[in-house]
C-alpha atoms as one frame of an Amber mdcrd trajectory, in Angstrom:
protein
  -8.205  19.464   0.978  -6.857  17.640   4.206  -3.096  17.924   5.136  -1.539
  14.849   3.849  -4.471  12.867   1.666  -3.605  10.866  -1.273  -5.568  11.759
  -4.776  -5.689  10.188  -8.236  -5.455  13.317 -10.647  -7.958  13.425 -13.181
  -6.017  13.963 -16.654  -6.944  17.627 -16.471  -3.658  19.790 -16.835   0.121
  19.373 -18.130   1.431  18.206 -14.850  -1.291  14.861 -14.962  -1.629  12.566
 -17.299   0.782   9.852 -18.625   4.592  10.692 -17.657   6.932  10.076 -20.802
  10.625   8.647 -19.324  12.342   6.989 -22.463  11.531   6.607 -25.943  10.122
   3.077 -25.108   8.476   3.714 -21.468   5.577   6.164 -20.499   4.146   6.021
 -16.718   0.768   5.419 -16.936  -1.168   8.261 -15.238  -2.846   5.665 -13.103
   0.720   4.412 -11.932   0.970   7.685 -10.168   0.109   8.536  -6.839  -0.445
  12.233  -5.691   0.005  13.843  -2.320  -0.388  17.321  -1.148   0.659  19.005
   2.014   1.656  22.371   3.342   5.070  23.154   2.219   7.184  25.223   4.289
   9.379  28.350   3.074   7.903  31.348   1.317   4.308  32.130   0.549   3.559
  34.571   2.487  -0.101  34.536   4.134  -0.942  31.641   1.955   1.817  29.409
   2.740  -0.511  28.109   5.919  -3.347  27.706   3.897  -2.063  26.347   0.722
  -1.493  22.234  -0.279   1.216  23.535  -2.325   4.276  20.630  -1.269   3.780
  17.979  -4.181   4.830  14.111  -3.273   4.192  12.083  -6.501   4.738   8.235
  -5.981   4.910   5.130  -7.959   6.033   1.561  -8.145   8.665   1.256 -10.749
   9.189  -2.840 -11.085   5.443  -3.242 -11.870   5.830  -0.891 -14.472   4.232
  -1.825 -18.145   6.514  -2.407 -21.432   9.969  -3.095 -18.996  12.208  -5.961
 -19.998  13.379  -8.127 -17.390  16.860  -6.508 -17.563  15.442  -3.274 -17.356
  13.531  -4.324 -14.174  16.284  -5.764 -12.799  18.458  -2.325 -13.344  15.812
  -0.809 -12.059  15.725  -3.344  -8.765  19.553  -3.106  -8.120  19.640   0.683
  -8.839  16.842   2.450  -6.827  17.257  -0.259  -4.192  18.392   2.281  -1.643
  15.423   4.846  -2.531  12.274   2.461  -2.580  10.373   2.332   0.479   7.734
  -0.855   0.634   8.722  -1.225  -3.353   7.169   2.773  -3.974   9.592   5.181
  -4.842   8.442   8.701  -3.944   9.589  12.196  -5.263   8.854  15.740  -3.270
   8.836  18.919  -4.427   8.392  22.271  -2.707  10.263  24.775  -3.680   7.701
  26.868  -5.607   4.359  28.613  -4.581   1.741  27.088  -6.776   0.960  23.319
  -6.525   0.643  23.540 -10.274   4.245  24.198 -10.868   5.640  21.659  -8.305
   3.333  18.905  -9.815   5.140  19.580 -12.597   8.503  19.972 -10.754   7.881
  16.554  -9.293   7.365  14.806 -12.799  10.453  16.259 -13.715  12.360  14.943
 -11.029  10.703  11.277 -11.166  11.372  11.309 -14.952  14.912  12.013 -14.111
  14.998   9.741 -11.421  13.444   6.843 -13.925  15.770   7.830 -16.696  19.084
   7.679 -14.821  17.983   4.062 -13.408  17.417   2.770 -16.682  20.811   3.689
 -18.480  22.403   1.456 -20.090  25.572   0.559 -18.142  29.025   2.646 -19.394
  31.016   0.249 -21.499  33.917  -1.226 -19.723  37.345  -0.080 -19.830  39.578
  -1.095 -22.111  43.086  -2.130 -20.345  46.320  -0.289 -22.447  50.216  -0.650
 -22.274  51.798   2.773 -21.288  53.571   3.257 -24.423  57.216   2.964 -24.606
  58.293   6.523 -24.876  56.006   7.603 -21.772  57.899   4.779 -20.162  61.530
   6.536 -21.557  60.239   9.729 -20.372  59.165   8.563 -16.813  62.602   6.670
 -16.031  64.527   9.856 -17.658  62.371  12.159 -14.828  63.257   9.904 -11.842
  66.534   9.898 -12.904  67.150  13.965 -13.030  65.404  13.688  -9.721  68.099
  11.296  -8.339  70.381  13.442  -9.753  68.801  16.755  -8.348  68.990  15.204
  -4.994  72.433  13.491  -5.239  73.657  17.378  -5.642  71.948  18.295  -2.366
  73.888  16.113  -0.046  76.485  17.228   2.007  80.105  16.619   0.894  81.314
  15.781   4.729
């Protein structure tokens, strides 16, 4: 293989094939986009020979089965990691290109997941209740107090 090509898997293996994010959305293996290139780091003799760093690539608004507000989440979210629309995943931190294809769809899964969640519902605004307030001007008080002591009786 050439340093830096870009190949369409054949559904062969568990790290091809369609990439399950959510209950509702599954990555099309033909969304995906594979590239291999020497990885740096251990290996040994192989590690110059060997197409063993995995980038795995895909373009996550033209995704099939997302609702607009899911696109849009998606949009606002990975806004800072899409390049040209295609966000892109690397992984290289084990020897076989087997185990960092799978590695990669890890990561991207992750990466999907996190984008889509649901945002945290908001905060709900409460009174501090009347005896922390009690307590709290009680405390500044013995502090006033504490320091009143200190003072020099010139």
């Amino acid at each position: 293989m050439r340093v830096g090509h870009t190949v369409r898997m054949p559904v062969t293996d568990d790290a091809s094939g369609d990439l399950p994010v959510t209950g509702s959305l599954v990555v099309p293996a033909g969304s995906l986009s594979w590239r291999f290139s020497r990885s740096s780091g251990p290996g040994g003799q192989g590690v110059n020979t060997a197409d063993s760093r995995v980038e795995l690539s895909v373009v996550p608004l033209e995704l099939p089965g997302l609702s607009d507000p899911q696109r849009a989440r998606l949009a606002s979210r990975l806004a800072a990691r899409l390049v040209d629309g295609v966000l892109t995943v690397t992984a290289s931190e084990h020897r076989q290109q087997l185990r960092n294809r799978q590695a990669a769809r890890d990561r991207l899964a992750a990466v999907l997941r996190a984008a889509l969640a649901p945002p945290p519902p908001s905060r709900r605004r409460t009174k501090p209740t009347r005896g922390s307030q009690e307590r709290r001007i009680e405390a500044k008080k013995q502090r006033g107090q504490l320091k009143k002591q200190r003072r020099s009786w010139d």
